[in-house]
C-alpha positions as CSV (number, residue, x, y, z in Angstrom):
1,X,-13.8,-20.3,-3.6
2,X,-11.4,-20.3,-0.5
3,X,-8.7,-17.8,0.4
4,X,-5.7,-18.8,1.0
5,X,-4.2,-17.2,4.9
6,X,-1.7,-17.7,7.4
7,X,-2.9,-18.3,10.8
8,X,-0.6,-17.5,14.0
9,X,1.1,-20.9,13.7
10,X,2.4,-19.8,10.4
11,X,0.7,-22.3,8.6
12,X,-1.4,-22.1,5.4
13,X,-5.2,-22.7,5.5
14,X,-8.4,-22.2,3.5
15,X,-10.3,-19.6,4.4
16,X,-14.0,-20.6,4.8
17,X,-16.6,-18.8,2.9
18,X,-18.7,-16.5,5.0
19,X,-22.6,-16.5,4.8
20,X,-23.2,-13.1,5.9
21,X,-24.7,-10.9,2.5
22,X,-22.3,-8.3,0.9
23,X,-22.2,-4.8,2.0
24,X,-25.0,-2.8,0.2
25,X,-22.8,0.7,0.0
26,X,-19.9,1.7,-1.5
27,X,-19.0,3.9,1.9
28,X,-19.3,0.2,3.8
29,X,-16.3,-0.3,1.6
30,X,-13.6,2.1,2.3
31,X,-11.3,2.0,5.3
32,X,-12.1,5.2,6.4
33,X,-13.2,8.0,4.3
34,X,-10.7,10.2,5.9
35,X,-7.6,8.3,4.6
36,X,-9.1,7.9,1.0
37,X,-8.2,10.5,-1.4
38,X,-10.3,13.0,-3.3
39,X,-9.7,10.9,-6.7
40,X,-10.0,7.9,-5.1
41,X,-13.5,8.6,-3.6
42,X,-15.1,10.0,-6.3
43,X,-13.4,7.9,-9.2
44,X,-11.6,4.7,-8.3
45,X,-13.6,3.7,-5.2
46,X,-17.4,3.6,-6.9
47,X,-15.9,2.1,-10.3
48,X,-14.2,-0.8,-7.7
49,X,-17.2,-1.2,-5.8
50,X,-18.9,-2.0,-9.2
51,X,-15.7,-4.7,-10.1
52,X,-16.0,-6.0,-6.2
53,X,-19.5,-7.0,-6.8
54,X,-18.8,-8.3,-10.3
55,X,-15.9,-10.4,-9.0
56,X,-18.2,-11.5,-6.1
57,X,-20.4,-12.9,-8.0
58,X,-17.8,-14.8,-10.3
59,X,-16.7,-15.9,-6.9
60,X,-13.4,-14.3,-7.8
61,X,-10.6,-14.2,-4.7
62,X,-9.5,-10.8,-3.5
63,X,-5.8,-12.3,-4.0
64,X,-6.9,-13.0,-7.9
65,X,-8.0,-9.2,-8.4
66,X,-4.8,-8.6,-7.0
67,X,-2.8,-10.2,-9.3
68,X,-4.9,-9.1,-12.5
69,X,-4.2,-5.4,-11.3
70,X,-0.3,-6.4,-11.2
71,X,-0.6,-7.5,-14.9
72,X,-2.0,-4.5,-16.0
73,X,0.4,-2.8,-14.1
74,X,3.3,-4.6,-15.5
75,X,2.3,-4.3,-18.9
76,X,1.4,-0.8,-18.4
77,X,4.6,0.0,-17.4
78,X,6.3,-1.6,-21.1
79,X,4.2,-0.1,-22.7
80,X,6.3,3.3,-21.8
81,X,9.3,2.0,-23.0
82,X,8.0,3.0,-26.8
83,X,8.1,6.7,-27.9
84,X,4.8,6.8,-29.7
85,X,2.6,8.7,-27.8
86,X,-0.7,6.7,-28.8
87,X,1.3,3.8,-27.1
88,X,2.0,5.3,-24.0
89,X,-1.8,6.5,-23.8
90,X,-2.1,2.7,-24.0
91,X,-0.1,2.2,-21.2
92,X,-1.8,5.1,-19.1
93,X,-5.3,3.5,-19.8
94,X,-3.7,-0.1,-18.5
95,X,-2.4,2.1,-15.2
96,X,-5.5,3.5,-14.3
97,X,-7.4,0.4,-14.7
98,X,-4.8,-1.5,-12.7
99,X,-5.4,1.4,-10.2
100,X,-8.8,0.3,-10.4
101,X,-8.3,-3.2,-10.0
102,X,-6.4,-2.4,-7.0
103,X,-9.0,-0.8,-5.3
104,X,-11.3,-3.5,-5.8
105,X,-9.4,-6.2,-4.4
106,X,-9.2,-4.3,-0.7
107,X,-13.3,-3.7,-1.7
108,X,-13.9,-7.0,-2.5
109,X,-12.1,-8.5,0.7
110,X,-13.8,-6.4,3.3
111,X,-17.5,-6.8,1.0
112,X,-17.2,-10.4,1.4
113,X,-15.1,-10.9,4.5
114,X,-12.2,-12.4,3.0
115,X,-9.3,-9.9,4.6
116,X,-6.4,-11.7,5.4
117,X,-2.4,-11.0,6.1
118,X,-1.6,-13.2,2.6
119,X,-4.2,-10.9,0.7
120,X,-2.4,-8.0,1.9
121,X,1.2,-9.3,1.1
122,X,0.0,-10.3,-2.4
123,X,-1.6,-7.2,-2.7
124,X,1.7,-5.4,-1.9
125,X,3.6,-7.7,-4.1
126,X,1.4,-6.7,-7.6
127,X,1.6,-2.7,-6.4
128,X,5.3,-3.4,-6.4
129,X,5.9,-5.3,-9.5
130,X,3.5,-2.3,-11.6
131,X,6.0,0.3,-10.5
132,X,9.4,-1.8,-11.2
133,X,8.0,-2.4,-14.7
134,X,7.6,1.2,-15.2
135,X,11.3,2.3,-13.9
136,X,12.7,-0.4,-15.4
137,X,10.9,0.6,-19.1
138,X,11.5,4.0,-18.8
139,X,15.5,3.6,-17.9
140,X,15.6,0.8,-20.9
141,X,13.6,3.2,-22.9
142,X,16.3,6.4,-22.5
143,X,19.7,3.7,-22.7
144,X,18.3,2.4,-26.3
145,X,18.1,6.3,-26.8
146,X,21.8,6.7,-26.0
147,X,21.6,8.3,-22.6
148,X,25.0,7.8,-20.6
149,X,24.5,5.2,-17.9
150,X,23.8,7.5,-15.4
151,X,20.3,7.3,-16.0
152,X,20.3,3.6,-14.0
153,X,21.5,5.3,-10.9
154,X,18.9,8.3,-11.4
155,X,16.3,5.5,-11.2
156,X,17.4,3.3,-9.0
157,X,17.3,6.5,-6.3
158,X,14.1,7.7,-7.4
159,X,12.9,3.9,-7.2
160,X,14.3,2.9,-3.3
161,X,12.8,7.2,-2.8
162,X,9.7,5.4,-4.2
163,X,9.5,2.5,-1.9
164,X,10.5,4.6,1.4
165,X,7.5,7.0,0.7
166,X,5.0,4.2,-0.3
167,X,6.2,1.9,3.0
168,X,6.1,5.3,6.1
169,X,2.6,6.5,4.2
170,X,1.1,3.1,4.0
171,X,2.2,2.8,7.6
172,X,1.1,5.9,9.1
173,X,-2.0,5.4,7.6
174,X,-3.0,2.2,9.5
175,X,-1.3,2.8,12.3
176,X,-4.3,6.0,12.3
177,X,-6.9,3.2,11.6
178,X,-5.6,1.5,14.2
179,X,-5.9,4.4,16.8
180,X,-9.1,5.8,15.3
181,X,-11.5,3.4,13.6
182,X,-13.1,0.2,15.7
183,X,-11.1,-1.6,13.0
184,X,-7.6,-1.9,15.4
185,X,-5.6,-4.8,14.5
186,X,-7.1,-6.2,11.3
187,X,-4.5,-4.7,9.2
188,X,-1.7,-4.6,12.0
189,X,0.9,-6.1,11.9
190,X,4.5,-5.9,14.0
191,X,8.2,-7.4,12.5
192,X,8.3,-9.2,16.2
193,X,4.9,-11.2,15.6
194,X,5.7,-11.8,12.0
195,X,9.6,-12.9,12.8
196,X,7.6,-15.4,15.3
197,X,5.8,-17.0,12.5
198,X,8.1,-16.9,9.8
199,X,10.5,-19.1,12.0
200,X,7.4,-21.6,12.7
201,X,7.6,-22.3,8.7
202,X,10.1,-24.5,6.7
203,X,11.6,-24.3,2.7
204,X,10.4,-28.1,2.8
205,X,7.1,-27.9,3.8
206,X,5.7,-24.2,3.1
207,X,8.0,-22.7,0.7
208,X,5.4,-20.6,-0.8
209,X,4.2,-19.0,2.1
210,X,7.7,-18.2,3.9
211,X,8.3,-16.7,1.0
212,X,5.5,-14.6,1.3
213,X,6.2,-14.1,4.8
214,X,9.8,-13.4,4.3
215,X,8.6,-10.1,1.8
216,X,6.3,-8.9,4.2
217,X,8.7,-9.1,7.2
218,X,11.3,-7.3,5.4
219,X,8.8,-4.6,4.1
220,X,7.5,-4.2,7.8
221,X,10.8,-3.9,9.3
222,X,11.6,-1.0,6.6
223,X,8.0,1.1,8.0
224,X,9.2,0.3,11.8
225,X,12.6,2.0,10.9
226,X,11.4,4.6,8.9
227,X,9.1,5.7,12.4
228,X,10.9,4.5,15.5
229,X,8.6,6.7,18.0
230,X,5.2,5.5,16.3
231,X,6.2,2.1,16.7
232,X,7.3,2.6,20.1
233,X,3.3,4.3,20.9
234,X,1.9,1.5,19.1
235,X,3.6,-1.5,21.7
236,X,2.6,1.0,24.5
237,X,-1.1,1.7,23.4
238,X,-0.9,-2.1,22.9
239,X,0.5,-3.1,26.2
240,X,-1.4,-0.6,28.2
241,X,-4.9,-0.8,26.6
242,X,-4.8,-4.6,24.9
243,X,-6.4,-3.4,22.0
244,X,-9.6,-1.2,23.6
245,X,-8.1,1.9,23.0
246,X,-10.0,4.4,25.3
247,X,-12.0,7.6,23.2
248,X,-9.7,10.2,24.8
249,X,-6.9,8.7,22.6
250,X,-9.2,7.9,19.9
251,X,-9.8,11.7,20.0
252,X,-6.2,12.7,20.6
253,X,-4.9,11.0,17.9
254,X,-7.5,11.9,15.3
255,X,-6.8,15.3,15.9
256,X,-3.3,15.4,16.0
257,X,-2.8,13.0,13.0
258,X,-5.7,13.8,10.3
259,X,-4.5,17.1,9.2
260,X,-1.3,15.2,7.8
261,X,-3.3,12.3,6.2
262,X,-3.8,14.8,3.0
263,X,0.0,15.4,2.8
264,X,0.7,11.5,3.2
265,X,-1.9,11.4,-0.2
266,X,0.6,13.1,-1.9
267,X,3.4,10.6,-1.6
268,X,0.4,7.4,-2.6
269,X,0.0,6.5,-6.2
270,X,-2.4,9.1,-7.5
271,X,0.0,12.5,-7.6
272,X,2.7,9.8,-9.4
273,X,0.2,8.8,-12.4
274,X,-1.0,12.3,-12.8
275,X,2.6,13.7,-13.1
276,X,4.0,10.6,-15.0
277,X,1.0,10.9,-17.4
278,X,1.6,14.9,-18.1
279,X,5.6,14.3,-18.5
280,X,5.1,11.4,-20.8
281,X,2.8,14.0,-23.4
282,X,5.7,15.5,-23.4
283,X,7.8,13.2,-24.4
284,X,10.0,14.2,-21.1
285,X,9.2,11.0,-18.5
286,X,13.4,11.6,-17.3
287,X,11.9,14.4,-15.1
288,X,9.5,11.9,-13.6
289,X,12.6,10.7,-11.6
290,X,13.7,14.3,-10.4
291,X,10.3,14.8,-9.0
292,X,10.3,11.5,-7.0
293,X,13.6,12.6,-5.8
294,X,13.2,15.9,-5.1
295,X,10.1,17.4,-4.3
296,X,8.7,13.8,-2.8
297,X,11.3,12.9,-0.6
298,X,11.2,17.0,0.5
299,X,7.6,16.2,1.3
300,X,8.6,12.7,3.2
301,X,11.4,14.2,5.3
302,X,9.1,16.7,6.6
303,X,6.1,14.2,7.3
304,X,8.7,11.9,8.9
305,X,9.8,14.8,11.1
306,X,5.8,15.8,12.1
307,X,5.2,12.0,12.6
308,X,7.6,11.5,14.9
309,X,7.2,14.9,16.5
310,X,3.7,13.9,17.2
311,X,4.5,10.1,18.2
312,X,6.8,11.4,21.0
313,X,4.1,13.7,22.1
314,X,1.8,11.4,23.1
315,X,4.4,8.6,24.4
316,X,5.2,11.4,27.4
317,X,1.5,11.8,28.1
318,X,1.0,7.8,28.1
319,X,4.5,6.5,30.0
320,X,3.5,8.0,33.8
321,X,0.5,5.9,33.5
């Protein structure tokens, strides 16, 4: 089975089936094993390599795992709206396999050689509907309680909190793929590039995929603002370099950026599921709001500040040349 991509034209086309054999380890599947988490390498990222060869062989698409995992994730997420603890154990089982499922899609692509801009906008798309459906259960869930109306604003902040933190730490971390790994550019991609294409495409003709487009433009254009300097570094590297990024700032980079990559962990999915999972036994998921808004975005405005910091750095060494 074909995957479905947009090439630069904008258009939609079927993306041939390659002939080369799957990757025989589960390291072959990772990004980089510095940006994966401890729970991720040692839990999620074997059990997905297991799914991404099982899909594989069902000739299953990376963008069908994708979706499965935002089902679970979606039901999941009702599935807190009940008070009865065995239900909500329900619901944290359907997380973590959704978790799961989510892993194995990005295994699955890069196993088989199907990555492609639509798998990672669909991709996004499921991770965002899963964490809607749990703010929106859990606010339903305290309202039919009797809780003043209040409680909508709590989680709307703590949802937007959500979606900042999500967007700068998927950002900074493949903008460091891009600097470090020999992967630069596969996962790249800027709002000026994407703007380009997204113009190229009609509501007549391609409704589907502008729509597509039109998410991901908007959720680039959010990680660009959120990171000014870094986006700034990345047209310069670009410009400068055209993509062969010399070792020195290979080097320079790794070192600057990979101590932060374990506090950019914390604001990824894992630290949520184990907190929401702990206030949910009990019985107090409210305070899973709070600790998005305060000790997260705490976290974030600090890791926005270091980002920056270190962006602007290296954008004074690179300009005289």
């Amino acid at each position: 089975m074909s995957g479905l991509f947009l090439d630069s034209n904008g258009s939609a086309k079927s993306m041939p089936e390659r002939t080369e054999a799957p990757c025989s380890g589960v390291e072959a599947t990772y990004k980089a094993r510095e940006v994966e988490g401890v729970f991720d390498l040692y839990f999620y990222r074997p059990i997905g390599f297991w799914l991404a060869r099982f899909f594989a062989r069902l000739k299953m698409t990376p963008a069908g795992v994708s979706l499965l995992a935002g089902i679970f994730g979606v039901v999941a997420g009702h599935l807190y709206y009940y008070r009865h603890l065995s239900i909500n154990v329900a619901g944290m089982v359907l997380q973590v396999c959704a978790n799961t499922l989510d892993n194995a899609d990005g295994q699955l692509a890069r196993m088989t050689h199907r990555e492609s801009r639509a798998g990672r906008i669909i991709d996004s798309i499921a991770d965002h509907l899963g964490f809607v459906s749990v703010y929106l259960h859990l606010t339903l869930r305290y309202l039919f309680e009797g809780s003043s109306p209040a409680i909508c604003l709590l989680a709307l902040a703590a949802g937007v909190s959500h979606a900042l933190q999500g967007a700068a730490a998927d950002y900074y971390r493949s903008t460091y793929l891009y600097f470090v790994t020999t992967r630069a550019g596969t996962d790249l991609d800027s709002s000026s590039v994407l703007r380009s294409d997204y113009r190229k495409l009609t509501w007549r003709h391609t409704p589907w995929q502008k729509l597509l487009l039109a998410l991901y433009l908007n959720f680039t254009r959010q990680q660009e603002m959120l990171a000014p300097r870094l986006k700034m570094l990345r047209g310069l590297v670009g410009q400068l370099f055209h993509g062969e990024i010399p070792d020195w700032l290979r080097t320079r980079y790794r070192n600057l950026a990979r101590p932060m990559l374990k506090w950019w962990g914390l604001l990824m999915t894992n630290i949520r599921m184990l907190v929401l999972f702990a206030l949910l036994f009990i019985s107090q998921p409210v305070y899973y709001f709070w600790f998005e808004l305060i000790p997260l975005n705490l976290l974030f405005v600090y890791l926005l500040f270091r980002q920056e910091k270190m962006a602007g750095s290296l954008l004074k060494r690179l300009e005289p040349a």
